[in-house]
N, C-alpha and C positions, 0 to 999 in steps of 0.2 A: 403916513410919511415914511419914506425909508430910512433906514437904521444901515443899509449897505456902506460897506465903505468907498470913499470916492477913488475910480480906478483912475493913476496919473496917465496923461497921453504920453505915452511913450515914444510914440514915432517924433516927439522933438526932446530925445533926451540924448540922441546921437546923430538925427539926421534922416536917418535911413526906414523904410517903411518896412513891419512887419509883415514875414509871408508864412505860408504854409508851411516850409522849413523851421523857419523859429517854433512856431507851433507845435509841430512832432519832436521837435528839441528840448522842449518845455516838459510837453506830456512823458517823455520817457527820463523824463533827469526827476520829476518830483513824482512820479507816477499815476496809471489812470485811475486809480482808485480814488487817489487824494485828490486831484484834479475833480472826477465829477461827482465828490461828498461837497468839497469846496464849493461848489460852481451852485450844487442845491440849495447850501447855506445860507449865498449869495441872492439866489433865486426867493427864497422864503423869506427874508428880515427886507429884501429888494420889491417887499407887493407885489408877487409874482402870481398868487394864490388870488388875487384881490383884483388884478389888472387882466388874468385871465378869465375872469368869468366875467371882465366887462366885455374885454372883446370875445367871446364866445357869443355872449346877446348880441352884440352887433355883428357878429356873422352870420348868426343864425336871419334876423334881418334884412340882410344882404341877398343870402342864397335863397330864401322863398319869393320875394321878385324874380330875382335872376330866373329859375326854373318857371314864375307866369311869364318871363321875355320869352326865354326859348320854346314856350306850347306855345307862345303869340307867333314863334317866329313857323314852325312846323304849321299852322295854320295860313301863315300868308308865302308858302312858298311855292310855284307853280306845279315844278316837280313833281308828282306826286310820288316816285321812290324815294326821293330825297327827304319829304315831310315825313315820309313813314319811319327813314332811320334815325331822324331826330329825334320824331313821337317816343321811338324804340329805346333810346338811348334815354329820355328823359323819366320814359316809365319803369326805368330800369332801378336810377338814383334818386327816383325824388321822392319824401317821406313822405306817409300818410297814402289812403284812399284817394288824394287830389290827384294822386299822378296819373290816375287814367284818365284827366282831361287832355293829356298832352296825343293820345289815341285815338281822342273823341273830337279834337281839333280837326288832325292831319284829315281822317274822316270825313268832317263835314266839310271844310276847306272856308269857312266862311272868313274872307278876305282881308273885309273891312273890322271886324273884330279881333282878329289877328294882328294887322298892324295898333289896335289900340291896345291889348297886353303886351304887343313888343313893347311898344315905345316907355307907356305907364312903367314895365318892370323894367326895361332899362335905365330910368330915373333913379326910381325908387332906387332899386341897387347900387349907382353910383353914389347915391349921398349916404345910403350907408353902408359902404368900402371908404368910403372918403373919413367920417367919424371911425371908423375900423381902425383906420391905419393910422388916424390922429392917435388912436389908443395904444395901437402899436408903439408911439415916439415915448408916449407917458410912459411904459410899460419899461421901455430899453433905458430912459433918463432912468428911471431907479433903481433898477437893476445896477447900473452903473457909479447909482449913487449922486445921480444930477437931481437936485430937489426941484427944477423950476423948470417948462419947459418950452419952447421959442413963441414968441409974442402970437397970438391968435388968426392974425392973418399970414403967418408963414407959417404956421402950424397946419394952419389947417386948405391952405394953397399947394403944400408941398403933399399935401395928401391926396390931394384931387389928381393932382400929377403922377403921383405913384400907382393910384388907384389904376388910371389911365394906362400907362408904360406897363404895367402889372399882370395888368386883368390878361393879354395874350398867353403869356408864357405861363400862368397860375391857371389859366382855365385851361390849358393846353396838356397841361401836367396833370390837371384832377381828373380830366377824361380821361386820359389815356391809363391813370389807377385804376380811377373808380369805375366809371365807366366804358373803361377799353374793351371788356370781351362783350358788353352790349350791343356797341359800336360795329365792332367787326361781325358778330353774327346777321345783325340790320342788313351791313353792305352785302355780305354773301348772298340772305335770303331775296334783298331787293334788288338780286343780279346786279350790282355795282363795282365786287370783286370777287375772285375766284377764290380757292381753296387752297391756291398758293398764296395769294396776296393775304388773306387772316392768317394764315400760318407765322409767314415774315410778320405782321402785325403784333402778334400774341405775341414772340419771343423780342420784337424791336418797342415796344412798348414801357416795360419796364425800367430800363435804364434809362431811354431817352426822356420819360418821365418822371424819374430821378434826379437826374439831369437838370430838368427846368425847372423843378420845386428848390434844388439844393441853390441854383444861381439867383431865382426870385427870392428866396429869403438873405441870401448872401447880399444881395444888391439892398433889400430893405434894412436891414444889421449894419450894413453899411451907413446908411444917411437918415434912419432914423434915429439915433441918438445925439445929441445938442454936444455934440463933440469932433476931434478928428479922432477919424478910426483907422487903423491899420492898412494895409492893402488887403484885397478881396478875397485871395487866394489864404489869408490868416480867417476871416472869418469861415470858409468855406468848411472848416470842422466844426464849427460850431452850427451849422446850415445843416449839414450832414446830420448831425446829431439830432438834432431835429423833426428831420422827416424820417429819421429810421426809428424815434422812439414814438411820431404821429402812426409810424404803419405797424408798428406792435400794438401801439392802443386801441387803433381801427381793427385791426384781426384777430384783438381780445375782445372787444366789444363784436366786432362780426359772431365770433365764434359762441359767446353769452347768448345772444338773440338768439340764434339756432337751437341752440341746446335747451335752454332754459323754456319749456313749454309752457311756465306762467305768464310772462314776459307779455305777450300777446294779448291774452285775457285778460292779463291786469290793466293795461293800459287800450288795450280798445281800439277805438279809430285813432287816437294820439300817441299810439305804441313808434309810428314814424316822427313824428316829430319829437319824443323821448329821446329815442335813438340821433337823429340831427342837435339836439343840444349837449350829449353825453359827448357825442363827436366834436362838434364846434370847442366845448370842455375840452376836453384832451390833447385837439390839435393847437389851439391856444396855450396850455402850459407847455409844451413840447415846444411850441417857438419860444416863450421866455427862457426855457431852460437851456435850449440852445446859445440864445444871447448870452445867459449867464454864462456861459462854458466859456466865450470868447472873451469875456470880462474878468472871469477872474484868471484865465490863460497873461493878461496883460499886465493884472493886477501883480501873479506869481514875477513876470518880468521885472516890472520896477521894484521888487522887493518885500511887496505888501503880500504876507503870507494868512495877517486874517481877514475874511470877507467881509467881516462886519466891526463894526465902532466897536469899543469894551465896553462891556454892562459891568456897572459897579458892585449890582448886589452878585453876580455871579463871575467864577474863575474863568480864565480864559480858554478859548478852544470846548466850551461845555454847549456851542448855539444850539447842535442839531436838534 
């Protein structure tokens, strides 16, 4: 149960909806330090720690369908350069020894087996993105300090929906991080684009996938907490924050794997799926921490300067 303190809606204490402005108004009047100590403290007594490693299992769930749809989808496409830069693309990102099925697919082409891992993995994956992003609402209610969270069938309808409206721009964004230079060496080699066209790719990639990771979780911050939230452009620092502390944990964990020559051995043929839950981990508290940034930014508005309830046996201001 969270211990966070409850942030007041603010946007009906004068009328007017926060934005982006209020926000860098905030951070430079109480400072960024105190801001994202605050926003942690919020995050920790908020089951940030506890709500993150649910939704990491249910992501981790999600993305190994999704990756048997796409070898289903490389398998039933007629194409056959176009199955190879999918095959290319998937054996690029996808954990463990399985991912040379998605080469062995394109290969064989067998059609009929191919539309039955699309469609299987495309299920599968919707229903759990859909439990995902239920977890996502639980995760922001306490964070925010909401103990209860919307009745079961809007709970978990608003998730299907999200899941839905989502999945373009969040899978749009993961390719073009994770998989962007896969992508683009594919098209090159399967003469699809030139060596101007990956060029512009490589340097257009990064932002634009910035871009649409920082709006889809802006847009989820938005409507998954059992409250009114600000205007978009006030969560859109907390969204940022976000995906820039998911892409330091990703390219610390990148950089560990490489280096670390036990890593491999230790783990075997499950050394990739270690790696897919340390990641699903990481990029999971990185969205709560994010939310929390935008909660306790709201919090510091209405006046409420501690993140959490007073503990009686201990002085104040002592959570972290």
């Amino acid at each position: 149960m969270t211990t966070a303190r409850t942030v007041p809606v603010t946007t009906e204490m004068d009328g007017d909806e926060l934005d982006a402005e209020d926000a860098w108004h905030l951070v430079r009047r109480h400072g960024v330090k105190k801001v994202l100590v605050e926003a942690f403290v919020r995050f920790r007594y908020g089951d940030g720690f506890t709500n993150s490693r649910a939704l990491a299992f249910q992501t981790c769930l999600a993305v190994v369908p999704f990756l048997l749809a796409v070898t289903g989808l490389a398998a039933d496409i007629d194409d056959e350069r176009w199955a190879k830069v999918v095959a290319s693309t998937v054996n690029a990102i996808a954990p463990g020894h399985g991912r040379d099925d998605a080469l062995a697919a394109a290969a064989d082409g067998s059609e009929s087996s191919g539309e039955v891992a699309l469609w299987l993995g495309l299920v599968f994956a919707l229903v759990s993105m859909t439990t995902a992003m239920a977890q996502v609402e639980r995760g922001t209610n306490r964070i925010y300090g909401i103990r209860r969270d919307r009745p079961a069938q809007w709970k978990y309808g608003r998730s299907a929906i999200f899941t839905l409206l989502l999945a373009g721009p969040v899978g749009v964004g993961f390719l073009m991080l994770v998989g962007g230079q896969a992508f683009g060496d594919a098209m090159v080699k399967q003469g699809l684009w030139s060596e101007t066209a990956e060029s512009w790719w490589d340097w257009l990639r990064w932002p634009v996938g910035v871009v649409l990771l920082v709006l889809a979780i802006a847009v989820l911050l938005d409507h998954s907490p059992r409250r009114r939230q600000p205007a978009l452009s006030w969560l859109a620092l907390g969204s940022t924050i976000a995906v820039l502390v998911s892409a330091l944990a990703t390219g610390g964990l990148a950089a560990y794997v490489v280096v670390s020559a036990s890593f491999s051995s230790t783990y075997g043929p499950l050394a990739g799926i270690v790696v897919l839950l340390l990641w699903s981990q990481l990029s999971a508290m990185a969205l709560f921490y994010g939310a929390a940034v935008c909660a306790q930014l709201e919090a510091l508005r209405a006046g409420e300067t501690d993140p959490v309830y007073d503990d009686p046996g201990r002085p104040r201001h002592t959570h972290v």
